[in-house]
N, CA, C and O atoms as a DFTB+ gen file, in Angstrom:
268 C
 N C O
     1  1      51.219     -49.359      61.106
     2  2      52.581     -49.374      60.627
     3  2      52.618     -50.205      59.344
     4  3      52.395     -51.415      59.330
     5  1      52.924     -49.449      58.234
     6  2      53.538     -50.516      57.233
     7  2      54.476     -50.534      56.574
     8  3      55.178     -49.525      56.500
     9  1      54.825     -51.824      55.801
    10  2      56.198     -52.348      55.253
    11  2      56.320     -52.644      53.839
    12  3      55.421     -53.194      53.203
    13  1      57.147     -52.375      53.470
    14  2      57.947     -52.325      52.228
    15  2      58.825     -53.501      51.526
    16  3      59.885     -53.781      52.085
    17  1      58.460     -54.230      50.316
    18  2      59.952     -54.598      49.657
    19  2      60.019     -53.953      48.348
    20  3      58.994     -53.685      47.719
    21  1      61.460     -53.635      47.820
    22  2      61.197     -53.768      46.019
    23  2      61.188     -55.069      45.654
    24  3      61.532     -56.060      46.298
    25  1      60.647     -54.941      44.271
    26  2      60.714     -56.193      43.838
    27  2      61.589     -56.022      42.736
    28  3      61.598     -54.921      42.187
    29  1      62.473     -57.106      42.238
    30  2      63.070     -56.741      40.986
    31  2      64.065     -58.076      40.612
    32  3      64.308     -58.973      41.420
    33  1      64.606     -58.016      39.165
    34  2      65.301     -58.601      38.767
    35  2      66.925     -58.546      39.196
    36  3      67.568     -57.497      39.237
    37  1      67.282     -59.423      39.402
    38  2      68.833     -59.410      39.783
    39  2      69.539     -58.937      38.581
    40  3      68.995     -59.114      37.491
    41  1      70.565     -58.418      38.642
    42  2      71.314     -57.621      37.436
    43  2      72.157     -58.712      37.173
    44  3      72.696     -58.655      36.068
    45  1      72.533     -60.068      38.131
    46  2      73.309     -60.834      37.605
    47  2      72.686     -62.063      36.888
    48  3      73.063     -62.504      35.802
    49  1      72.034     -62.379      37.383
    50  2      71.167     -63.905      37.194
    51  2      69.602     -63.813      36.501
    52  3      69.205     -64.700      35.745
    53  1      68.830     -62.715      36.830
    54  2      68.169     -62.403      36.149
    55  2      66.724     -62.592      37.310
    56  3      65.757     -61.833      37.236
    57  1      66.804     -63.564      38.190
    58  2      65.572     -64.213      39.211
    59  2      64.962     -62.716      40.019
    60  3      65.469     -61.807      40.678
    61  1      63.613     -63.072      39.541
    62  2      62.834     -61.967      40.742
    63  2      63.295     -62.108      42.231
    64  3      63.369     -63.196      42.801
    65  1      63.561     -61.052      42.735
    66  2      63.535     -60.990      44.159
    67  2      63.468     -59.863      45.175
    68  3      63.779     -58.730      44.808
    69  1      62.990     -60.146      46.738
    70  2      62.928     -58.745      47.043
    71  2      63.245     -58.203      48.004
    72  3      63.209     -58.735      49.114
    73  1      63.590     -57.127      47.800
    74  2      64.477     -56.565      48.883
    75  2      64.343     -54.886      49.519
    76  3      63.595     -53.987      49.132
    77  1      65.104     -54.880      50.342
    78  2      64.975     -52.973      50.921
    79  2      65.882     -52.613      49.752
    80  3      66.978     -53.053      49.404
    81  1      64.924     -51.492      49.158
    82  2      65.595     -50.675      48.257
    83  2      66.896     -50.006      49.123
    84  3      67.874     -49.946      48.378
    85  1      67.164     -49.525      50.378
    86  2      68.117     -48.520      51.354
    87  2      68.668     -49.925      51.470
    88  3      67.747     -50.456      52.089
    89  1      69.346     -50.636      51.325
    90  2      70.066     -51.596      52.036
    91  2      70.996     -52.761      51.313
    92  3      72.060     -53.277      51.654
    93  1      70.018     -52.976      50.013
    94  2      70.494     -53.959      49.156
    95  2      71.571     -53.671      48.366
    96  3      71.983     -52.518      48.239
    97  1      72.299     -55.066      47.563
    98  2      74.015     -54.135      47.121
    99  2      73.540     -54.290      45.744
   100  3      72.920     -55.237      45.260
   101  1      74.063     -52.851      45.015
   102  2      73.573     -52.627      43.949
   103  2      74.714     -51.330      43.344
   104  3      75.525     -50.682      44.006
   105  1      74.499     -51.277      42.277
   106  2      75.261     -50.391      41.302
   107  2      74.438     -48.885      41.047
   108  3      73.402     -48.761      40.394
   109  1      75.092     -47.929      41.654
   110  2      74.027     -46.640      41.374
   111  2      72.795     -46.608      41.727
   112  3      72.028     -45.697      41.412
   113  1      72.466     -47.675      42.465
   114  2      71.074     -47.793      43.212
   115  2      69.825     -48.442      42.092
   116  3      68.621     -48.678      42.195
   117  1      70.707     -48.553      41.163
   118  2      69.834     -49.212      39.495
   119  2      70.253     -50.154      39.401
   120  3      69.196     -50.769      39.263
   121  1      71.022     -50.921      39.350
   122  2      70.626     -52.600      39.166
   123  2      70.933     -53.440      40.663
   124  3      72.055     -53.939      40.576
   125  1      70.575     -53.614      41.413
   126  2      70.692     -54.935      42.665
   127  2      70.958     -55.965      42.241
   128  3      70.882     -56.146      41.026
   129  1      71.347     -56.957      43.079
   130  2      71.782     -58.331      42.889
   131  2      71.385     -59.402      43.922
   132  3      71.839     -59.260      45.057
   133  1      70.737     -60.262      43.713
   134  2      69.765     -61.157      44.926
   135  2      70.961     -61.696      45.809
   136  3      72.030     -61.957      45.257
   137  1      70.775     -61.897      47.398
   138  2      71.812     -62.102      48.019
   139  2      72.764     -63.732      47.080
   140  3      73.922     -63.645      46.670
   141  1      71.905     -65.018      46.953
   142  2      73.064     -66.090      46.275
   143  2      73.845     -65.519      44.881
   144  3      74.455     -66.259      44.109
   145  1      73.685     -63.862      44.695
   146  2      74.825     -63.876      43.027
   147  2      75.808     -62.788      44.359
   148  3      76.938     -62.729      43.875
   149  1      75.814     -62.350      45.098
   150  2      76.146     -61.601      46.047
   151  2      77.805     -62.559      46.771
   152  3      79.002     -62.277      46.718
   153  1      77.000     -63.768      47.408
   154  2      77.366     -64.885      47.774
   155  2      78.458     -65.235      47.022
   156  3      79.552     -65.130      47.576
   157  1      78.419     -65.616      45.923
   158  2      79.049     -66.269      44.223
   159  2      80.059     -65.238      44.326
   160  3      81.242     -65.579      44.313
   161  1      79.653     -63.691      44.453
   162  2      80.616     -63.092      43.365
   163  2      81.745     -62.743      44.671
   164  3      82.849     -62.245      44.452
   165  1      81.240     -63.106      46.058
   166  2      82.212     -62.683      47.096
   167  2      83.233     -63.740      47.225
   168  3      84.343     -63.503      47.702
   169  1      82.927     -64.727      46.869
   170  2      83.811     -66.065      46.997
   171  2      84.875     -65.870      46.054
   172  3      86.058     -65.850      46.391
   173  1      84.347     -65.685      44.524
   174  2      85.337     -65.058      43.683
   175  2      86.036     -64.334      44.342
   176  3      87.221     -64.667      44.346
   177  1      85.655     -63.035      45.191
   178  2      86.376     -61.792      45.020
   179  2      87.781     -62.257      45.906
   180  3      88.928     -61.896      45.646
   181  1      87.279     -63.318      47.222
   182  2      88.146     -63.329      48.279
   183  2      88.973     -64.262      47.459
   184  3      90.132     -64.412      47.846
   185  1      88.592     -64.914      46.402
   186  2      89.549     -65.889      45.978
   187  2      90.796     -65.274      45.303
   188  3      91.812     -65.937      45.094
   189  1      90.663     -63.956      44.969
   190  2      91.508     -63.299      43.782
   191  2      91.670     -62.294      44.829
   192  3      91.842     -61.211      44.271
   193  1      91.692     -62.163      46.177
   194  2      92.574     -61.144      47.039
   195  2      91.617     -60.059      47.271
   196  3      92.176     -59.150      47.884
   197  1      90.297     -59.788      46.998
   198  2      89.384     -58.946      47.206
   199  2      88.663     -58.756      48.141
   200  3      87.962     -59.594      48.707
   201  1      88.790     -57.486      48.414
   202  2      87.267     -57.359      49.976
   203  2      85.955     -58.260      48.957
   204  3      85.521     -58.319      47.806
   205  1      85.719     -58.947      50.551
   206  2      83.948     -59.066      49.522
   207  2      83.302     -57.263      49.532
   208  3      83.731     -56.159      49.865
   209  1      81.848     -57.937      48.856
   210  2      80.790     -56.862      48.959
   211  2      80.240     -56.983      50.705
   212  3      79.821     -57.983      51.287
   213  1      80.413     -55.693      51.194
   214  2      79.395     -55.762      52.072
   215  2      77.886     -56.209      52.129
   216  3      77.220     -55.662      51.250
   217  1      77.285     -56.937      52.820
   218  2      75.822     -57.243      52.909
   219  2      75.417     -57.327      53.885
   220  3      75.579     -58.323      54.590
   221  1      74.653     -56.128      54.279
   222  2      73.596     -55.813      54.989
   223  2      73.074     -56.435      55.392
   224  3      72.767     -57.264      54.535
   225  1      72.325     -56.866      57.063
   226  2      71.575     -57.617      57.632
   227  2      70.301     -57.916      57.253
   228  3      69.724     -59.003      57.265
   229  1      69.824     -56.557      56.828
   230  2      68.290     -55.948      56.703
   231  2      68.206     -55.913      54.652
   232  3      67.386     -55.367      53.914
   233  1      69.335     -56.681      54.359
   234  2      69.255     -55.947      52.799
   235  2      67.806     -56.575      51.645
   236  3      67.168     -56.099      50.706
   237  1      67.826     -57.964      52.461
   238  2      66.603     -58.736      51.703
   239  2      65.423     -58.937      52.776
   240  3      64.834     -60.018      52.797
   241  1      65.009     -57.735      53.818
   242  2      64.092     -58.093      54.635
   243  2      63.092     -56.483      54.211
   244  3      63.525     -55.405      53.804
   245  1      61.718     -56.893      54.501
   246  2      61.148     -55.496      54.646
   247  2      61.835     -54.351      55.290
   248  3      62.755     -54.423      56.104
   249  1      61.349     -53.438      54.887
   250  2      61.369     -52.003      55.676
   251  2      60.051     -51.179      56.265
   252  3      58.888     -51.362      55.906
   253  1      60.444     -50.377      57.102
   254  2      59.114     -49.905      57.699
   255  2      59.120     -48.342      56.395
   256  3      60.043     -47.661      55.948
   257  1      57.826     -48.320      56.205
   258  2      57.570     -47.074      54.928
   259  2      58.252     -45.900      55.587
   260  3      58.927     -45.200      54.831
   261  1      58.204     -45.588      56.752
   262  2      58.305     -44.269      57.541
   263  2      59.855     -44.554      57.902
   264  3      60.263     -43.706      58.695
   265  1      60.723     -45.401      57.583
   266  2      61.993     -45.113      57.640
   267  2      63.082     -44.049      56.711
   268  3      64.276     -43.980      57.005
């Protein structure tokens, strides 16, 4: 059995990090955002009356390839 992360730059902050491509919160599936700019931008959102972003349990953990 094997496992999976992407690796990549956060679209907000810029820091490598990695995550399930199927899971992580991201824009068009092209830029992601590491869960602490995730964190940041939900605090904003609830502060100004906004749903946060959903985040996934599994969003910064491996995946199995065969999923």
């Amino acid at each position: 059995m094997s496992y999976m992360l992407l690796w990549m730059n956060c679209g907000e902050c810029g820091k490598l990090f990695a995550s399930n491509p199927h899971k992580v919160p991201s824009i068009n599936r092209k830029l992601a955002f590491c869960k602490e700019c995730v964190v940041k931008a939900n605090d904003q959102r609830i502060g100004m009356g906004l749903e946060p972003i959903p985040i996934h349990p599994e969003a910064y953990e491996p995946v199995r390839e065969d999923a």
